[in-house]
C-alpha positions as CSV (number, residue, x, y, z in Angstrom):
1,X,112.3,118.3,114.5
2,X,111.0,115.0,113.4
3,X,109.8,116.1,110.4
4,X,113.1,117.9,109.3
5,X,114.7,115.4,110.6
6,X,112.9,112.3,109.0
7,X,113.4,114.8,105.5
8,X,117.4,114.8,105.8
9,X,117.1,110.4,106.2
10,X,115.2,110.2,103.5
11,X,117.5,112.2,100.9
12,X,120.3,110.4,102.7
13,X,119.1,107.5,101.5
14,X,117.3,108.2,98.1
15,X,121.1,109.7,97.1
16,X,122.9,106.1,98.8
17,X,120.1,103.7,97.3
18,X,119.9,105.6,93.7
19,X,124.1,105.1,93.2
20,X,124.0,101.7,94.6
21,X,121.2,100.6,92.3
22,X,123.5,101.6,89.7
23,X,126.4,99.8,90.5
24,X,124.8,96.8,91.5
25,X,122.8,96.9,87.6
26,X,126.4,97.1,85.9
27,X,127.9,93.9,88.0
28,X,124.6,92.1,87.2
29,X,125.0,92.6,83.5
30,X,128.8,91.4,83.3
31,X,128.4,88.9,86.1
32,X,125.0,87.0,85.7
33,X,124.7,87.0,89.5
34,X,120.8,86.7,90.7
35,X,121.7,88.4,94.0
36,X,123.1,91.5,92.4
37,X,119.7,91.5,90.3
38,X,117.9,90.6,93.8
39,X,119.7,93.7,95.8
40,X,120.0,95.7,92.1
41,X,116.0,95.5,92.4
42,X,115.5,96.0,96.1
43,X,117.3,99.1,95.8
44,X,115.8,100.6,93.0
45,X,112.1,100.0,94.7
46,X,114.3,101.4,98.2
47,X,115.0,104.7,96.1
48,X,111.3,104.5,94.7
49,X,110.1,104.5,98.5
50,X,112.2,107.5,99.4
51,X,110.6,109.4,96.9
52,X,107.0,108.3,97.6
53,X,107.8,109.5,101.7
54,X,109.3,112.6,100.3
55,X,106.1,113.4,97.5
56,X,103.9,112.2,101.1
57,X,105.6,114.7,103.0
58,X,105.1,117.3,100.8
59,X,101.2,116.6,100.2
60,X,100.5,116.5,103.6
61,X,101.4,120.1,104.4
62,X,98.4,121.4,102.5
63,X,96.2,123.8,103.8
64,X,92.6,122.1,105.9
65,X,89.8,122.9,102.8
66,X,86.1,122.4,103.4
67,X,86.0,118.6,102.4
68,X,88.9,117.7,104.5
69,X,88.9,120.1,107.5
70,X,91.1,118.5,109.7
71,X,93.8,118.8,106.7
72,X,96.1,115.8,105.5
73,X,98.8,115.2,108.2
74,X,97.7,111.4,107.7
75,X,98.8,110.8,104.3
76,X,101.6,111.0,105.4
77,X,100.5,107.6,106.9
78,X,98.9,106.0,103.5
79,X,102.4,107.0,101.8
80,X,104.0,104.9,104.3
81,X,101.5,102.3,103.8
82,X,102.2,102.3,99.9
83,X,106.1,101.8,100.8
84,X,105.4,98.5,102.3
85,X,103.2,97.5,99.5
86,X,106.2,98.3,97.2
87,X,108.4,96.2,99.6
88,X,106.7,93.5,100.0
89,X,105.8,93.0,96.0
90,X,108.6,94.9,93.9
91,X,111.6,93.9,96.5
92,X,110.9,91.0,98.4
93,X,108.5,88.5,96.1
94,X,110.5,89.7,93.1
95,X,113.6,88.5,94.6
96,X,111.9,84.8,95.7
97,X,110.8,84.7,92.3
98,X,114.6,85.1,91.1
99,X,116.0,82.7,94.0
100,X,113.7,79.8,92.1
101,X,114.5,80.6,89.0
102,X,118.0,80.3,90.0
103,X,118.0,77.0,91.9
104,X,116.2,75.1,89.1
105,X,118.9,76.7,86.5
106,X,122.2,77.1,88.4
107,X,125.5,78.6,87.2
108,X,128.7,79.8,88.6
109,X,129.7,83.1,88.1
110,X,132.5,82.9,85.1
111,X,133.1,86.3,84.5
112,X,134.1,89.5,86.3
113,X,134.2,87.4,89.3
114,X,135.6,90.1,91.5
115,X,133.2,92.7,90.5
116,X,130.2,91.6,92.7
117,X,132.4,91.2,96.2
118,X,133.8,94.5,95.5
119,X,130.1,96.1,94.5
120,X,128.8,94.7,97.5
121,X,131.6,95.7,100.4
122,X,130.9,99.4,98.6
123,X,127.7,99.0,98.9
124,X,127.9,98.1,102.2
125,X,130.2,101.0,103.1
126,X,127.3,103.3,101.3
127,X,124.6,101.9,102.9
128,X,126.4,102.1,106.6
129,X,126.2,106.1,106.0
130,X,122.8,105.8,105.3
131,X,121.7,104.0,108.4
132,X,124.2,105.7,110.1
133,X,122.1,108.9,109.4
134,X,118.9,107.4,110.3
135,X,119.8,106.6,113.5
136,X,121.2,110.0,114.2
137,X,117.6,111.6,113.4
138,X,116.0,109.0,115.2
139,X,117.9,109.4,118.8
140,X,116.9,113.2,118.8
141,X,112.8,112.1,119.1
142,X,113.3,108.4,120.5
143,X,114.8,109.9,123.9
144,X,114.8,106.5,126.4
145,X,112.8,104.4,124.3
146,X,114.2,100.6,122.8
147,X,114.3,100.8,119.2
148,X,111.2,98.3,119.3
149,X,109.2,100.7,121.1
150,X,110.2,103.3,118.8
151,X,109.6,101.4,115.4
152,X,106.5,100.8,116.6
153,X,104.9,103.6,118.9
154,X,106.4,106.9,116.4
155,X,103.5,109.0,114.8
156,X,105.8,109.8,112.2
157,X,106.2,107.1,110.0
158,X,109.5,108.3,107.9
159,X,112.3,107.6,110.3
160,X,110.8,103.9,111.1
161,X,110.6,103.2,107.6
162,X,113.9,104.4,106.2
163,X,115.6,102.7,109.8
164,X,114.2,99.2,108.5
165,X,114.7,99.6,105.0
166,X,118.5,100.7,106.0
167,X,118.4,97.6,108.0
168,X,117.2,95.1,105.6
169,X,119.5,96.9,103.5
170,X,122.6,96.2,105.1
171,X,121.5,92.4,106.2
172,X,120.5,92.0,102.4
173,X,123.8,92.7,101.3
174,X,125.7,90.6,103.9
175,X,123.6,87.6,102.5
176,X,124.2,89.1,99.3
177,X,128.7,88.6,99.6
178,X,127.3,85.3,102.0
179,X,125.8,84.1,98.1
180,X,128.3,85.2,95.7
181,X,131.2,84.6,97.8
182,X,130.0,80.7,98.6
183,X,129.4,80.7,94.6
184,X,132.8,81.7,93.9
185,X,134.5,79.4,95.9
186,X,131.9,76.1,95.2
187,X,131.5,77.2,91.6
188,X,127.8,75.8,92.6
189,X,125.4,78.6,91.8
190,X,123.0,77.1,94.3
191,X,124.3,79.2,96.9
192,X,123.6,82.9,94.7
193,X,120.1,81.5,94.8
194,X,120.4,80.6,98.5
195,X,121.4,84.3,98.9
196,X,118.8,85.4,96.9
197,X,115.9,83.6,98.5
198,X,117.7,85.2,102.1
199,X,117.5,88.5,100.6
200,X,113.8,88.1,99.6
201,X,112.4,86.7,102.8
202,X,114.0,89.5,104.8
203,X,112.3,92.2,102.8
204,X,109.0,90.3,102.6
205,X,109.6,90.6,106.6
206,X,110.6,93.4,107.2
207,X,107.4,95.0,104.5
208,X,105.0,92.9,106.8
209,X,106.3,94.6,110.3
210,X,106.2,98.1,107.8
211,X,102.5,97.6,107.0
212,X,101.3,96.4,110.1
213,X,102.4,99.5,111.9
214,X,101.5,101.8,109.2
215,X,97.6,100.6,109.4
216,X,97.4,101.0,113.2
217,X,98.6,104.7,112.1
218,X,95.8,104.7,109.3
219,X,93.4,103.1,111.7
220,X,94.2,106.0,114.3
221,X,95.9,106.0,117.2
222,X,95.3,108.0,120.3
223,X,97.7,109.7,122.7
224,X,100.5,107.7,124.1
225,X,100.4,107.1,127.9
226,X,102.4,110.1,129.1
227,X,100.7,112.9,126.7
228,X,97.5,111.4,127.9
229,X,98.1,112.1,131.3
230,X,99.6,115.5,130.9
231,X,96.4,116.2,129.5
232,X,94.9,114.9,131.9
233,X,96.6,117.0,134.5
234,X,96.0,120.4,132.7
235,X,92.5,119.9,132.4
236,X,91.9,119.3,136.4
237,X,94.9,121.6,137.4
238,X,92.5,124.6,138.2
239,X,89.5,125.6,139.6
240,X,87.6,125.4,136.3
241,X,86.9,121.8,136.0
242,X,85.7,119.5,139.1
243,X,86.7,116.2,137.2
244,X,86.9,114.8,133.4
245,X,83.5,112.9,132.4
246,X,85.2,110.9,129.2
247,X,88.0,112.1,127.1
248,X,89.3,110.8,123.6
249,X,92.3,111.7,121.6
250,X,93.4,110.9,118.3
251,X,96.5,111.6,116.0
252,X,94.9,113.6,113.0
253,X,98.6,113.7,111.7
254,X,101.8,113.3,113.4
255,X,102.3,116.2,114.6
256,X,99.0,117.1,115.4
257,X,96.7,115.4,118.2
258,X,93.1,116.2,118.8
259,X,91.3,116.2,122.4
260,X,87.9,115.8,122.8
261,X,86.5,116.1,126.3
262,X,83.1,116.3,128.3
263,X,84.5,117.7,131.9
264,X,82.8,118.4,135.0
265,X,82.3,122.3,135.7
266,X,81.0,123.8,138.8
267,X,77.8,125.9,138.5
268,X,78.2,129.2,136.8
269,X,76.7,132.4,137.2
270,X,77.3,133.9,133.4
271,X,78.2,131.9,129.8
272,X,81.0,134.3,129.9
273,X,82.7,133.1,132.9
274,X,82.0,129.2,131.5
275,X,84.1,130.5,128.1
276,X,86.5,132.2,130.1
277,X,86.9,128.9,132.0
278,X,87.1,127.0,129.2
279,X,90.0,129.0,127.1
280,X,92.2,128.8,130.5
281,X,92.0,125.0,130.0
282,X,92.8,125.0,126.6
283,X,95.4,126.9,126.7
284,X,97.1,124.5,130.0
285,X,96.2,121.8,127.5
286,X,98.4,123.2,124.8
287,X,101.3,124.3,127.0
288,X,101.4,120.8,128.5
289,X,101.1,119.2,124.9
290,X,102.3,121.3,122.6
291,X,101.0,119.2,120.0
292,X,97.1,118.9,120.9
293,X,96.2,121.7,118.4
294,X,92.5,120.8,118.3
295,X,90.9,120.6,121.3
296,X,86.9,120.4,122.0
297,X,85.8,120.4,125.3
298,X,82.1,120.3,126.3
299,X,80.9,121.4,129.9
300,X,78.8,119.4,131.9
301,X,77.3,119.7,135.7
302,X,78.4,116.2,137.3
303,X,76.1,114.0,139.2
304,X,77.7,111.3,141.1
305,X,74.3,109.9,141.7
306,X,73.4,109.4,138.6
307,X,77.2,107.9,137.6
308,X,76.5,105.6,140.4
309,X,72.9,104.2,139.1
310,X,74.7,103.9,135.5
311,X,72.5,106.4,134.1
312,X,74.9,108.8,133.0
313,X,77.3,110.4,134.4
314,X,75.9,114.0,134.0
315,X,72.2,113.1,134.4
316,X,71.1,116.2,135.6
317,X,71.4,117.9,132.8
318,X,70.9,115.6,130.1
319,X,68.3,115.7,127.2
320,X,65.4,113.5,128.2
321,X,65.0,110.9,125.8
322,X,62.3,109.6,123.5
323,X,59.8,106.6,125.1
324,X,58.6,104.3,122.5
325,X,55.1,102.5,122.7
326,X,55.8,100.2,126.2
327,X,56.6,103.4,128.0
328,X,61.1,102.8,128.2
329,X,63.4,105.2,126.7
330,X,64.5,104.7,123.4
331,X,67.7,105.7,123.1
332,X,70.5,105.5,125.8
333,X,70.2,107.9,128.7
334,X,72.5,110.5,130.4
335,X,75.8,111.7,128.9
């Protein structure tokens, strides 16, 4: 659902960003206004994000190969990561760069003076059914969650993205009619440059928070709290494990986790009933997660004697270690 859902955003806003960068070019030209230029040239980079998540989208559905065997879910992560790049340079430092230019050469806006304020307020209208749809595609994964929590704990990094570049749209073309309409009315074109230097340090903003959550993504992130213990619970919930040893997830793409587990299994009279044992906890794994699609799990005989002297928690059965010359082991005991 996200992923079809995060798709329809995106085209909602390429198509909303694409005619408003249009619009906003033409009342540039006849107006001289450096906020139309300023939101003219955040939405164009806007439209060139939207196609970057849709081209990431679309590369990361290839099939696993040899060299990359867990497949590319996460570019759908470095796409996202290039977007704020984008952001940051092409929207945000472009449009301080235009603010100063501006202030040190000010001039009213002497022609078409209407055309900006009505570009604007229809840009505004455009953009409204662009967040409009974001939000809609986010509720149906967010469930109870602030839109904080959301921006900042979702695996998949398209709804996020297009939700704050809807939102820095819509505040960047508030202080966008803030500049012009001051302008018009002062004839001082000190304020368009005000509005322009608003515009900029939102996006540089809003392209910091963007990149700061898409490297946590790139970095890898495990489970959240909840899928961590529902996997925890399916692993214990049956005779075949006595208790979890250590356990680590990690998102390998958004919509697919990977569990890695050495559990604690009572003593077993066949390797068959051990991989019998094993499948059954997969399998409660995968119905409790739906998403953990790659699952190791590696059997072990617990000793709580050994967890207690800190020498492992499955001592017993552990591979005894090389000594080096003064007699101690040389690499770290127990597993």
């Amino acid at each position: 659902m996200s992923a079809n859902g995060g798709t329809k955003a995106i085209v909602a806003a390429l198509l909303a960003n694409v005619g408003i960068a249009v619009t906003k070019f033409i009342a540039f030209l006849l107006s001289g206004s450096s906020s139309m230029l300023a939101e003219a040239v955040h939405s164009v980079a806007d439209s060139g994000n939207q196609g970057l998540l849709l081209l990431g989208g679309k590369r990361a559905r290839r099939e696993a190969t040899p060299q990359h065997p867990f497949g590319y879910g996460r570019e759908r992560y470095i796409y996202a990561f290039i977007v704020s790049i984008v952001l940051f340079s092409i929207g945000g430092l472009f449009a301080l760069y235009e603010a100063y230019h501006k202030w040190d050469d000010p001039h009213g806006i002497t022609e078409w003076q209407w055309l900006p304020v009505a570009v604007l307020v229809a840009a505004i209208i455009m953009e409204s059914f662009s967040f409009r749809t974001a939000i809609k595609e986010s509720n149906h994964i967010r469930g109870n969650q602030s839109w904080v929590r959301f921006i900042r704990r979702a695996k998949a990094p398209e709804l996020p993205v297009v939700l704050l570049e809807d939102f820095g749209a819509l505040v960047g073309l508030v202080f966008a009619l803030f500049g012009v309409g001051m302008t018009l009315i002062t004839g001082n074109g000190r304020w368009d440059a005000a509005g322009t230097a608003m515009i900029g340090i939102l996006l540089v903003t809003i392209a910091i928070v963007l990149a700061i959550e898409t490297k946590s993504l790139l970095l890898g992130e495990g489970a959240e709290s909840t899928d961590l213990a529902a996997i925890e619970r399916a692993v214990t919930d049956g005779p075949e494990v006595e208790r979890i040893i250590h356990m680590k997830t990690l998102y390998l793409g958004p919509e697919e986790l990977m569990v890695a587990a050495k559990i604690g299994v009572p003593a077993c009279e066949s390797a068959q009933d051990l991989a019998r044992g094993i499948n059954a906890v997969e399998a409660r794994i995968r119905a409790a997660v739906p998403i953990a699609r790659v699952i190791y799990l590696e059997p072990d005989i617990f000793s709580a004697a050994a967890a207690e002297a800190g020498t492992g928690a499955a001592a017993d059965t552990a591979v005894p270690q090389p000594q080096d010359a003064s007699g101690e082991a040389a690499g770290r005991p127990g597993g």
